[in-house]
N, C-alpha and C positions, 0 to 999 in steps of 0.2 A: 398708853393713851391713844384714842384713834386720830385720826388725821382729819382734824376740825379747820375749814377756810378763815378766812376773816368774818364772816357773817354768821360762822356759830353751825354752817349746817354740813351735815352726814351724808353718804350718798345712802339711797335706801335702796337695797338689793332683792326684789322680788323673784319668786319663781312663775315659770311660765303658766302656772295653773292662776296665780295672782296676776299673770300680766294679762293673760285672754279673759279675764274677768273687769277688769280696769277695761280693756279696749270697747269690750261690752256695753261697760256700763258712762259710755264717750270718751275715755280718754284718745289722743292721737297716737302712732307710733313711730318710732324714727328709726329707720336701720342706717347704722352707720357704716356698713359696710362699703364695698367698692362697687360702684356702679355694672361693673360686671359679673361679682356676686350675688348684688341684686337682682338681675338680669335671668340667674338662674333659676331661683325660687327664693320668695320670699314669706313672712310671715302675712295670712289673708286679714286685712284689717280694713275696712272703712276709710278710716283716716288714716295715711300711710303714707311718708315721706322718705327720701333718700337722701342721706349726705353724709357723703363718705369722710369720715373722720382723719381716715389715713391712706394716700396713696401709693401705690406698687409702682417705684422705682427701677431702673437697671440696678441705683444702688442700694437697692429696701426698698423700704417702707419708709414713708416720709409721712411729717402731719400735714394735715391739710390746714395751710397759713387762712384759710378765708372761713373755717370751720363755723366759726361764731356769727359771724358775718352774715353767711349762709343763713343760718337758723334766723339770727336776729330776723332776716329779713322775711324768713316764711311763719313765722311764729312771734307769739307776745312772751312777755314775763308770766303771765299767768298760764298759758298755756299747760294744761292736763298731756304730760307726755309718759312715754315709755318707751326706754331706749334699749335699744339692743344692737349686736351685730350676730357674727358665724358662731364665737362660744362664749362670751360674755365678759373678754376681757377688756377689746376698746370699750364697747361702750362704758364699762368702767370707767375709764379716763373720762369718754366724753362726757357723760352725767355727772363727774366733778368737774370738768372745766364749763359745765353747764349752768351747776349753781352757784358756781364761782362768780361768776356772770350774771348772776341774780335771778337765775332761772327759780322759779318757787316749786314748782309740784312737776319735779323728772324725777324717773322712779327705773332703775338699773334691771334688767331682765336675765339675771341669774342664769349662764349655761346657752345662753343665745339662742340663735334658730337651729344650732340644733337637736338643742335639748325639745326646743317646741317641736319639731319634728319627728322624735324620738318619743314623745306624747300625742303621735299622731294629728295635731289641730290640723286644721285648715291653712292648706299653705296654696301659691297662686305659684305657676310651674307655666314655664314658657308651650312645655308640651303637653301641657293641661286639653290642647283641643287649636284642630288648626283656627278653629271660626273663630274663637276664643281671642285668637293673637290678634286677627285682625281688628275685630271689635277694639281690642287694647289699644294699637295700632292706630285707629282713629279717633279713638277716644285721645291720645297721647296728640296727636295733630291740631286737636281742635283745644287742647289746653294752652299747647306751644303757640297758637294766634291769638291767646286770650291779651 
């Protein structure tokens, strides 16, 4: 039998061809990966959040204890999501401690970024362009005063 929560639900495992299609068509995306992951390139999406599932300790990999927290606060229960990280195993986790949580509609991104990579999509790359960064750069500035 699979591994059913208290609420009855699954996590549903898309592939990248299914996820850049959902993001298309509004879903958000969340990479759970490590903010310095992030940093490196990530999947190019409209709606795109970071929060890192799991952080890199001296001793490991640790979970990130605020993970839910996190989300609760930049996101609703209803929120149209799609989760990913580097090859699709946290986010695994985190889209079942997702619906666990009462997330309704997170949808797991099979083979992470970088299977999307690997499918050549649109990915946003720090060395995409220097003018690029900066733009980012300020745009990132004027969120952080929002």
């Amino acid at each position: 039998m699979g591994s059913v929560d208290s609420s009855g639900s699954e996590v549903v495992t898309i592939d990248v061809q299914a996820a850049k299609d959902l993001l298309k068509s509004g879903y958000g995306y969340m990479d759970v990966r490590t903010v310095e992951e992030y940093k490196k390139g990530h999947v190019d999406a409209e709606k795109i959040l970071n929060i890192p599932y799991l952080f890199n300790t001296p001793e490991g990999r640790v979970k990130n204890p605020q993970f839910l927290q996190e989300v609760s606060s930049a996101c609703n229960k209803e929120d149209l999501l799609v989760v990913g990280c580097q090859s699709g195993v946290r986010s695994l986790s985190a889209t079942a401690d997702l619906l666990t949580a009462g997330f309704k509609h997170v949808n797991n991104m099979g083979g992470g970024y970088l299977a999307w990579v690997e499918h050549h999509f649109p990915v946003t790359k720090p060395e995409d362009a220097g003018k690029k960064i900066q733009e980012v750069d300020q745009r990132k500035k004027a969120e952080d005063e929002l």
